[in-house]
C-alpha positions as CSV (number, residue, x, y, z in Angstrom):
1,X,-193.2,-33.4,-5.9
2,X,-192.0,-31.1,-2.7
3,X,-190.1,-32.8,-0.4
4,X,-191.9,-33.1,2.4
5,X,-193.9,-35.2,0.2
6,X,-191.9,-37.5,-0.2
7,X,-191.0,-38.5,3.5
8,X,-194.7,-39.8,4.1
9,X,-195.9,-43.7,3.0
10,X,-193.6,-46.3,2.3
11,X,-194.3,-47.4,-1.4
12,X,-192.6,-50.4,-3.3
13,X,-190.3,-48.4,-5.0
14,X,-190.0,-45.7,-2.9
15,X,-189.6,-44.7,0.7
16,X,-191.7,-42.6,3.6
17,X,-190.6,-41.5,7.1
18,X,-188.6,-43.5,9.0
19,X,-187.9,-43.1,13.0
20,X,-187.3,-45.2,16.2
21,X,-188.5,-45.4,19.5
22,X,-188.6,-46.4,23.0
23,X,-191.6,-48.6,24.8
24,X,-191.9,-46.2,27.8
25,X,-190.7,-42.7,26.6
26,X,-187.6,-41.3,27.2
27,X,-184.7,-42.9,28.3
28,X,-183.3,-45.0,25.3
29,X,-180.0,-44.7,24.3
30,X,-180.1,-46.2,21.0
31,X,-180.1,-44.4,17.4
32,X,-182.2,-45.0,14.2
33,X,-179.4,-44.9,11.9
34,X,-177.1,-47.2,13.0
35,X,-179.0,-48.2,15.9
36,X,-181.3,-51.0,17.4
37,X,-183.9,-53.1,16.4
38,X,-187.2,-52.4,18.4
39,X,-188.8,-55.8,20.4
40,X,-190.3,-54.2,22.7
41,X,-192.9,-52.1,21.5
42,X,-195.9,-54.9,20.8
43,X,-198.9,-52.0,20.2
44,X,-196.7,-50.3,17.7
45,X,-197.2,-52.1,14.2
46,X,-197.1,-52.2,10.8
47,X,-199.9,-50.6,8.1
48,X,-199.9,-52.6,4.9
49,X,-201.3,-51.0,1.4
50,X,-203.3,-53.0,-0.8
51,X,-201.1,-52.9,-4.0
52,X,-197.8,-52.6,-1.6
53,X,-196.2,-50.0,0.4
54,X,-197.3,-49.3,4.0
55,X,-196.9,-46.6,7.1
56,X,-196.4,-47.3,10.8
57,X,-199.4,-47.1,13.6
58,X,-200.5,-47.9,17.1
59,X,-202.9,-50.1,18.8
60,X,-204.8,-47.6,21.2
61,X,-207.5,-49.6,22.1
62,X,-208.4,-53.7,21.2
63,X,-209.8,-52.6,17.9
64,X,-208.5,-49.5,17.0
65,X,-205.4,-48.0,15.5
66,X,-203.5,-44.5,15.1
67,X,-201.7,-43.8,12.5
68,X,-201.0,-40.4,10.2
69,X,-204.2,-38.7,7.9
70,X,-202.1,-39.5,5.0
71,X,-201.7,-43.0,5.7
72,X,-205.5,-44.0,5.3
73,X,-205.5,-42.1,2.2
74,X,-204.2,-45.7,0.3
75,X,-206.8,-48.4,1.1
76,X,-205.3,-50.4,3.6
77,X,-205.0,-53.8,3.7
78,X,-203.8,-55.2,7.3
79,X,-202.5,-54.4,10.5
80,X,-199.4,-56.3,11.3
81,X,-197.6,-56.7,14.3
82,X,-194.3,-57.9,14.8
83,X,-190.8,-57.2,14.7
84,X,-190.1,-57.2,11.0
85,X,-187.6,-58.5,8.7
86,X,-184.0,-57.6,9.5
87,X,-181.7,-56.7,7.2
88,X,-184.1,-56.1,3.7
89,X,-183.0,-54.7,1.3
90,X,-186.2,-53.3,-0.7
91,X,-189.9,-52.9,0.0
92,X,-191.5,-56.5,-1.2
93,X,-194.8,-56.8,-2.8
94,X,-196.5,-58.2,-0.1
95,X,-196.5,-57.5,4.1
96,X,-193.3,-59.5,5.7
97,X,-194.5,-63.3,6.2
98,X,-192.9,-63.1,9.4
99,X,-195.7,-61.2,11.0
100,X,-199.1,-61.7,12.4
101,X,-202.3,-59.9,10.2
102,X,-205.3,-58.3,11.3
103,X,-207.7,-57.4,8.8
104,X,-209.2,-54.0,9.2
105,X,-212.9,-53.0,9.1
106,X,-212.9,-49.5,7.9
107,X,-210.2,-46.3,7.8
108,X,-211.3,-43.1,8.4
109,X,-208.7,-39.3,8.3
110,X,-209.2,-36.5,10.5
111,X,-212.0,-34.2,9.4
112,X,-210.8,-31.7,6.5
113,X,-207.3,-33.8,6.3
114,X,-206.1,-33.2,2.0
115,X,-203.0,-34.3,2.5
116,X,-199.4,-32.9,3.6
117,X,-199.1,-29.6,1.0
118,X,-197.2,-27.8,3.8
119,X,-195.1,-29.0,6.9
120,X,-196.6,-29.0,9.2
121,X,-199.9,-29.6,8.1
122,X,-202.7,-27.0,8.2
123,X,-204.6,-29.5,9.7
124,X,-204.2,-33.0,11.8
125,X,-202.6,-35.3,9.8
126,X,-203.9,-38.0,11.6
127,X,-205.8,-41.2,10.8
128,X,-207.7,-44.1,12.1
129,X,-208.0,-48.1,11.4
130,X,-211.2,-50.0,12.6
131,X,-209.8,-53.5,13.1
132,X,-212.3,-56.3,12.1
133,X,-211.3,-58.2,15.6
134,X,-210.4,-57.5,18.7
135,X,-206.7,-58.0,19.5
136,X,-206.6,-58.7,23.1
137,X,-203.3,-60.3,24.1
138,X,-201.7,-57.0,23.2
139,X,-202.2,-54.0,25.8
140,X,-202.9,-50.6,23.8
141,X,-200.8,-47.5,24.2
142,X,-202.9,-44.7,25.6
143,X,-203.4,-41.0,24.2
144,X,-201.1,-38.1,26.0
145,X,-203.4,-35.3,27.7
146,X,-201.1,-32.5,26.6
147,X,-198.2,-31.5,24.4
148,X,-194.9,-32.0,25.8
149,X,-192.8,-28.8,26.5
150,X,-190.0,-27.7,24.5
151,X,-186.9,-29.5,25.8
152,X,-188.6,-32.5,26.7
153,X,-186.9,-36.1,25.3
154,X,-189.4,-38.6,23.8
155,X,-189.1,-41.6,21.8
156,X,-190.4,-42.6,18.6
157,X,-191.1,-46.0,17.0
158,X,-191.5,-47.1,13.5
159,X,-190.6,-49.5,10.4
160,X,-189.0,-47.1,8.1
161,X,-185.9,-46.7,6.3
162,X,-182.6,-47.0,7.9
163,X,-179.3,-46.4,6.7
164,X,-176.0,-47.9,8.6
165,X,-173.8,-46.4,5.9
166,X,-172.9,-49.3,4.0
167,X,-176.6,-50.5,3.3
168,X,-180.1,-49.1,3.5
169,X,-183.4,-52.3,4.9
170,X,-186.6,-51.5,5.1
171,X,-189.8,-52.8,7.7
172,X,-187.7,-53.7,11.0
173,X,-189.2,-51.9,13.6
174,X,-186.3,-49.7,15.4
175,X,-186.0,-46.8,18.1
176,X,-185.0,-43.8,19.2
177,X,-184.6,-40.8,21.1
178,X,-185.7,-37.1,20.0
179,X,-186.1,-33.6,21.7
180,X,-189.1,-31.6,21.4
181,X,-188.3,-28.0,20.2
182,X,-192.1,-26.5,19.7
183,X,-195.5,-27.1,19.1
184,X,-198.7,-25.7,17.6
185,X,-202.1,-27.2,17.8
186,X,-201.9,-29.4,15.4
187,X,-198.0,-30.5,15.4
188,X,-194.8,-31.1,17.3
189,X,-191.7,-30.7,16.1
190,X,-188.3,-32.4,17.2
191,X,-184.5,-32.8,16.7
192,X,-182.1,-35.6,16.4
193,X,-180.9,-37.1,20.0
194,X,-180.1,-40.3,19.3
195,X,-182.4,-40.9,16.2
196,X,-184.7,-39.1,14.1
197,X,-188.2,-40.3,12.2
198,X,-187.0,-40.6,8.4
199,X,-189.0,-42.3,5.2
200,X,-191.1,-45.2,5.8
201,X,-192.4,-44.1,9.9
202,X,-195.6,-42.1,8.8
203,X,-198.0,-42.7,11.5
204,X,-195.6,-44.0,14.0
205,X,-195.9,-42.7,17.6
206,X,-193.9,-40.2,19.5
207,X,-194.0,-41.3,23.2
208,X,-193.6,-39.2,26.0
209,X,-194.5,-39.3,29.9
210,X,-195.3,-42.5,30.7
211,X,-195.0,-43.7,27.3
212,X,-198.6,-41.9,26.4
213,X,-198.6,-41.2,22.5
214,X,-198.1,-37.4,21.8
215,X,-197.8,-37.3,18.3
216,X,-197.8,-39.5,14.8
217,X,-195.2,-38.7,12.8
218,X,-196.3,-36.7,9.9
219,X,-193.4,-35.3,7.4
220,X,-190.0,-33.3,7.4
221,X,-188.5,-30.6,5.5
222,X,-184.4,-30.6,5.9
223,X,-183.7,-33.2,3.6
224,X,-181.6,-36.9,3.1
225,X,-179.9,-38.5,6.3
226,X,-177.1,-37.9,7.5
227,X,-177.8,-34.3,7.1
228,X,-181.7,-34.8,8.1
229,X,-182.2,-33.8,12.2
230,X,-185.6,-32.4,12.3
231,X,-189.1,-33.7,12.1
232,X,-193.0,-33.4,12.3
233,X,-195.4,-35.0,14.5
234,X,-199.1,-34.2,13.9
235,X,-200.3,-33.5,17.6
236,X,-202.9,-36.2,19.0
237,X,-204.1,-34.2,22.2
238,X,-206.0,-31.8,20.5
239,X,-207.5,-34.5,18.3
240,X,-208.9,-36.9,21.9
241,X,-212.5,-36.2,21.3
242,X,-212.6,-36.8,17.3
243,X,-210.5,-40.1,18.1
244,X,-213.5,-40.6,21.1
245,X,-216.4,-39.9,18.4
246,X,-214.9,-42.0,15.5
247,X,-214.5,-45.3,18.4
248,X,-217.7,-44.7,19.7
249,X,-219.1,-44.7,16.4
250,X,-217.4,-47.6,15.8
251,X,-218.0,-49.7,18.3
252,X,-222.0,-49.8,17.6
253,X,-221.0,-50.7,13.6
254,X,-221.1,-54.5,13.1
255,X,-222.3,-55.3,17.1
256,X,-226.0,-57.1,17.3
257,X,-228.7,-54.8,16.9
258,X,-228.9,-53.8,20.2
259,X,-226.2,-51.5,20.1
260,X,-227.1,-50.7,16.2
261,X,-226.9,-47.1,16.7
262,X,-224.7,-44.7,18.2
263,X,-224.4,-42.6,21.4
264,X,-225.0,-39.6,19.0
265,X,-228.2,-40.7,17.8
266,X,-231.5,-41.2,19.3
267,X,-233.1,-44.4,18.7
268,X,-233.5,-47.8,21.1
269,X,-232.5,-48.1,24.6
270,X,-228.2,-49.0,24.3
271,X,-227.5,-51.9,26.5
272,X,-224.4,-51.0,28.9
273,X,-222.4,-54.0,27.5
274,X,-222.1,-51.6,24.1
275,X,-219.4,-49.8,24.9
276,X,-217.4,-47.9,27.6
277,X,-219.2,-44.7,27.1
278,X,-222.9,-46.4,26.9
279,X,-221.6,-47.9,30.4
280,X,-220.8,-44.4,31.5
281,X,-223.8,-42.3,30.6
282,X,-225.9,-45.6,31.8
283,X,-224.4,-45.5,35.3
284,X,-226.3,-42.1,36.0
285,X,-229.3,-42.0,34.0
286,X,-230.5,-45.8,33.5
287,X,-233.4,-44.7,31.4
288,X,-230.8,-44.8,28.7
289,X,-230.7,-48.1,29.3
290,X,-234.0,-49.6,30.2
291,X,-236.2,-47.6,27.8
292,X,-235.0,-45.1,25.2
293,X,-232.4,-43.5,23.8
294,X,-233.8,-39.9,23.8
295,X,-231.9,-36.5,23.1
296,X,-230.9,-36.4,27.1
297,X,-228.7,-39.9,26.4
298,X,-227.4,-37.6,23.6
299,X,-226.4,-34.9,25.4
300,X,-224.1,-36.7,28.3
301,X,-221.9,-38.3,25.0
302,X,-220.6,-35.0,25.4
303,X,-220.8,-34.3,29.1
304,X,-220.2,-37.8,30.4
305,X,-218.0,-39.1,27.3
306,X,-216.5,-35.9,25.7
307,X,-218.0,-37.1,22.1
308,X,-218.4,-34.1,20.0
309,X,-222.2,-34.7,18.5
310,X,-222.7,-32.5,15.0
């Protein structure tokens, strides 16, 4: 198995990709290795394989989490938020007791996602979690609108493996600083600054202006800490309307049968209490609303919503 393999999900005997971060982007001072537990960061949390092992992710909105592509390709079997346990030693059978579970609905990967054969990825290694409830006493992280440019110091955040020299714990949530040094459509890549994602952060966020989620970590190439500096992020801009189309899709699943279908699909009139983007398209053609939901209700997902309708 190639290395960059073997940076992704945190299993029960072995280890993922581990990082740190900040809550509002740059500005921290502390490192991963060696560095300082992360309390602040309450949207950032925990992703919890049935049979053990788990990944990092983010609550972007009540009911919906980012994480990486190769993440959701384990069934999943909670979101949990929390600090973590400090100072452990392995990866335990179950999720740390010390945190709080939400069960999750369904998973989904980005379109065309087969897992990290190359790093970066050929394609978005991203991935979503429906959450079965709501969590509202949290507020979500938001999605950046670009990349960041090369030079630019964001932070990370995630529950992986960290190393202080003398031992090696596992599932506390820690952060960290990191400079961008490129991008591509579908990735970012940074350096060390004062920490760098290592094994057991997979899916964790890399925040940027105004703490806006630019990437989820993804994989690295450059080998074992302390010689390890460099990392992968699969880019999240890029990705907005697929993240759009899987919530909207979403958000109709498991709601009373008045929102039973989609905005991509004709059918019944939606009420505007569906969702954000029924609201939207509602707002200026109320027929959507009050009598049918034809192709024209269709049509503004895209132009009203950005939803991407194939």
């Amino acid at each position: 198995m190639r290395e960059w393999i073997m940076l992704l999900a945190v299993g029960m005997s072995a280890v993922g990709c581990n990082a740190a971060a900040v809550s509002d982007g740059a500005g921290d001072d502390s490192a991963i290795q060696g560095g300082h537990a992360d309390a602040k960061d309450e949207a950032v949390g925990l992703v919890w394989f049935e049979g053990g092992g788990f990944c990092t992710g983010t609550l972007i909105a009540p009911d919906l989490v980012l994480t990486a592509g190769h993440c959701v390709e384990h069934k999943v079997e909670g979101f949990y938020l929390g600090s973590g346990p400090a100072g452990q030693a392995s990866v335990g059978a179950g999720a740390p007791p010390n945190m709080e579970r939400h069960a999750v609905a369904d998973q989904a990967a980005y379109p065309g996602f087969a897992g990290v054969w190359s790093c970066p990825a050929s394609t978005f290694d991203l991935g979503l979690l429906k959450l079965a409830k709501a969590i509202t006493k949290v507020t979500p992280r938001h999605v950046a609108k670009s990349a960041p440019a090369v030079g630019t110091v964001c932070s990370a955040v995630g529950y992986g493996e960290h190393s202080d020299g003398a031992q090696t714990t596992y599932e506390q949530k820690r952060r960290a600083t990191e400079t961008v040094t490129s991008s591509n459509d579908v990735a970012i890549a940074v350096t060390f600054k004062t920490g760098i994602i290592d094994r057991g952060d997979s899916g964790g966020p890399l925040l940027c202006a105004g703490g806006a989620i630019a990437g989820v970590t993804s994989c690295k190439v450059d080998g074992d800490w302390p010689s390890h500096k460099d990392g992968v992020y699969g880019r999240v801009d890029t990705a907005a309307r697929w993240i759009q189309q899987m919530s909207t899709s979403w958000q109709g699943a498991g709601q009373p049968d008045a929102c039973a279908h989609s905005t991509c699909q004709k059918g019944a009139k939606l009420p505007a209490t569906c969702n954000e983007c029924v609201a939207a398209i509602c707002a200026l053609d109320a027929y959507c609303c009050t009598s049918t939901w034809d192709q024209g209700c269709v049509a503004a997902s895209a132009t009203v919503c950005g939803v991407s309708c194939h």
